[in-house]
N, C-alpha and C positions, 0 to 999 in steps of 0.2 A: 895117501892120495898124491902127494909131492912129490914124494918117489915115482911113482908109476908116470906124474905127467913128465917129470924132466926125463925118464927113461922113453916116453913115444918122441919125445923132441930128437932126442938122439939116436932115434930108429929111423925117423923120417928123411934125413939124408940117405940112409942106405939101402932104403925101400926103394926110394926113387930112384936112385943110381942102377940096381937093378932094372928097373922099368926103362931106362935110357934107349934102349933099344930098337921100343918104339916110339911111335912117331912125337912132337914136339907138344906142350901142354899149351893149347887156347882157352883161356878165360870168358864168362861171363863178364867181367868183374874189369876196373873198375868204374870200367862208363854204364851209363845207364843202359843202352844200345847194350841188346843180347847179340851176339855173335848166333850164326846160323849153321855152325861146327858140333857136332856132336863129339862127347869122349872113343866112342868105338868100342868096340863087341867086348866083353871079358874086362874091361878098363875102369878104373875107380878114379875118383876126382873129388878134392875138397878144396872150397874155397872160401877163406875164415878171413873176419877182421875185426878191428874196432871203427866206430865210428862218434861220431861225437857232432847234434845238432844243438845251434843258439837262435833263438825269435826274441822279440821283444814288440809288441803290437796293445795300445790301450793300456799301457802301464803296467802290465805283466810281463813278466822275466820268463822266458823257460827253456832248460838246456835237460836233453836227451842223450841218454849215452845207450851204447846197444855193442853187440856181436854180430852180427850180421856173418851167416854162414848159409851155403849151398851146396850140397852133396849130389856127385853125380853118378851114376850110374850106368856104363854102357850094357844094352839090354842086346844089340844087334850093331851092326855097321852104318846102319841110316837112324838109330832108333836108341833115345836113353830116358833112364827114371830117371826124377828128380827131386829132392827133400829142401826144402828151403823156408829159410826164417829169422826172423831179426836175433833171435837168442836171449840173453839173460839183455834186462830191460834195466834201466833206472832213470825216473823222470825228476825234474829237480823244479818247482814251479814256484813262485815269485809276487808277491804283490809289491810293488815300488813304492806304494803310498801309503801303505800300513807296514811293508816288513815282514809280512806274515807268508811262513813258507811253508809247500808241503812238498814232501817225499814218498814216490811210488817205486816201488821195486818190486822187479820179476821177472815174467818169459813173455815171448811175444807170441802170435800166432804161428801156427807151421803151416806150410803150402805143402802138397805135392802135385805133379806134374810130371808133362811126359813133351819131348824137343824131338820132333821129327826133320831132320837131315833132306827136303824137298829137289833141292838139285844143284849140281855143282856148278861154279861160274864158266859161261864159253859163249866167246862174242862178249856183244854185249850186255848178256842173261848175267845177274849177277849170283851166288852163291846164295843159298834161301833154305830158310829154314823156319817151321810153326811150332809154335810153344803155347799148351796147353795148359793151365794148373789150377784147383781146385784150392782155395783160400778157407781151413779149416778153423773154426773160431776155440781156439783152443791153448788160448794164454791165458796167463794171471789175470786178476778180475780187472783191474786197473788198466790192462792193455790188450783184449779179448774185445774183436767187434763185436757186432752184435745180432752177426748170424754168417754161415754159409755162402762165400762168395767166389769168384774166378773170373777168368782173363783167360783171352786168345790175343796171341801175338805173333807179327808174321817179323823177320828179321832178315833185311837182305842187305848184299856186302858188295861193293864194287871196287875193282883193283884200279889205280888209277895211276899214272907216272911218277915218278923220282920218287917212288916207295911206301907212298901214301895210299889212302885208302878210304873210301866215304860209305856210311853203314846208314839207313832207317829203319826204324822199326814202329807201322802203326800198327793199334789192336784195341780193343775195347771191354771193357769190364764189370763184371755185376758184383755191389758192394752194398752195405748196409750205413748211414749217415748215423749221427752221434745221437737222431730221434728214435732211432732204429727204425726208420724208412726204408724200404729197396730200392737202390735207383742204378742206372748204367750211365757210364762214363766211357769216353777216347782216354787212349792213351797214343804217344807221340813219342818220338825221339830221333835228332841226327846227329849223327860226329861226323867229324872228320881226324885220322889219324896218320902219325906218318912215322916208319922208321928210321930210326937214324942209326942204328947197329943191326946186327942180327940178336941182340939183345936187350936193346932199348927200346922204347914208343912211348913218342906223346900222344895227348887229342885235345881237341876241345868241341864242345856239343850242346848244343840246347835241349834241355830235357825235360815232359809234360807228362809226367806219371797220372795225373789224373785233366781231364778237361770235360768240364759240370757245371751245371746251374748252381747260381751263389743260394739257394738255398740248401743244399747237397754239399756242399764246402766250395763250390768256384773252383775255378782252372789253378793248377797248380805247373810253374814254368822255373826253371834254375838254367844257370848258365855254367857249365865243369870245365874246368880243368884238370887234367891228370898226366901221370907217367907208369908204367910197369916196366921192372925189367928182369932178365930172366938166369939167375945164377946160376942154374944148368938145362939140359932141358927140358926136364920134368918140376922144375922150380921154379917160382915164383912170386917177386914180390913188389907190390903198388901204391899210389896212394892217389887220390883224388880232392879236389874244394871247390865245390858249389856254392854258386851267389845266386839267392831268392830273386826274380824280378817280381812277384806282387805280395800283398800282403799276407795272403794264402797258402805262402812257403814258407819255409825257414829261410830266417835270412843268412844263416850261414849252415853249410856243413861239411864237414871232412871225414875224410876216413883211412885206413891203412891196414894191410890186408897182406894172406901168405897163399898161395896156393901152390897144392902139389898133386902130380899125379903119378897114379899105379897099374 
């Protein structure tokens, strides 16, 4: 199995180099804000990392680690599949006043989905794209919600001066809480980004992945920071760190991630 992964590590530059041809690789990844770009007709796309969340709230400790990966798929020119999922899990939880710790490990749920390409930016219309995905309950028991949920998401982009660029994306969600309830929630997100190379970009972005009544889990709000930048142009590599604003986030999380396209 060693053999085989360190031999795709050493394929994936040359696969890419090949695909150089066309056009440049745009990411999901690693702000929260989806880009409104699809990969394009015949075009494959992966975009893998690790990440790594800490909370501490009522005297319990708990740090999450994940892979967090998104597979794309160009289906047409305006139009792609989508596979996505936090990946192999392991939770690490904490009591501060006994000591007493437990450990979960696994896979998390997989989504799929479909990123429709809406219309290109001109004037002031900005570049738009809707993201559709079915949330399949279909992780280790420990990290498997607790039913069939999905998200619509609209993602628009605006070019702005000296290189920059400001993204939102609202959408709304149907999930199951930890009673196994069904309930919907907003979801929110805006950056602002700016290049400073034709290979570099920062951002920074307020990010609301979930916004719900506190019996449902409460609004959930981080403040990121991140950079990607882009070794060729089918390559790429990022890293992001989120700071929790309420108690209903993690108060910390980072992550760092490779993407490439074919």
């Amino acid at each position: 199995m060693q053999t085989r992964w360190n031999a795709l590590l050493l394929a994936l530059p040359l696969l890419a180099q090949a695909a150089e041809e066309g056009d440049e690789i745009v990411t999901d990844r690693p702000d929260f804000v989806e880009s409104s770009n699809v990969v394009g007709k015949g075009r494959f796309q992966i975009e893998t990392s690790l990440a790594l969340e800490r909370n501490k709230v009522d005297g319990i400790r708990e740090r999450t680690y994940s892979t967090p990966t998104l597979l794309r798929f160009g289906i047409g020119e305006q139009l792609e599949f989508r596979i996505e999922t936090d990946g192999r899990m392991r939770s690490v939880v904490t009591d501060l006043a006994s000591g007493a710790r437990q450990t979960d490990n696994g896979y998390a749920d997989t989504a799929l989905g479909l990123k429709w390409h809406v219309a290109d930016a001109e004037g002031n219309r900005p570049s738009m794209g809707i993201l559709a995905h079915v949330d399949l309950d279909s992780g280790s028991r420990a990290f498997r919600a607790a039913g069939t949920g999905g998200s619509l998401r609209l993602a628009a982009e605006w070019e702005l001066p000296d290189e920059m660029g400001l993204g939102v994306m609202p959408g709304i969600a149907w999930q199951y809480d930890d009673n196994g309830e069904r309930y919907t929630s907003g979801i929110f997100g805006i950056v602002l980004g700016k290049n400073w190379t034709e290979a570099c970009r920062t951002f920074i972005e307020y990010a609301a992945p979930q916004i719900a009544r506190s019996r449902h889990g409460g609004t959930q709000g981080s403040f990121d920071i991140g950079a990607s930048y882009l070794l060729t142009k089918t390559l790429q590599i990022d890293t992001a760190l989120s700071r929790g604003l309420n108690r209903n986030t993690p108060d910390w999380s980072w992550t760092v991630g490779f993407s490439a396209k074919f």
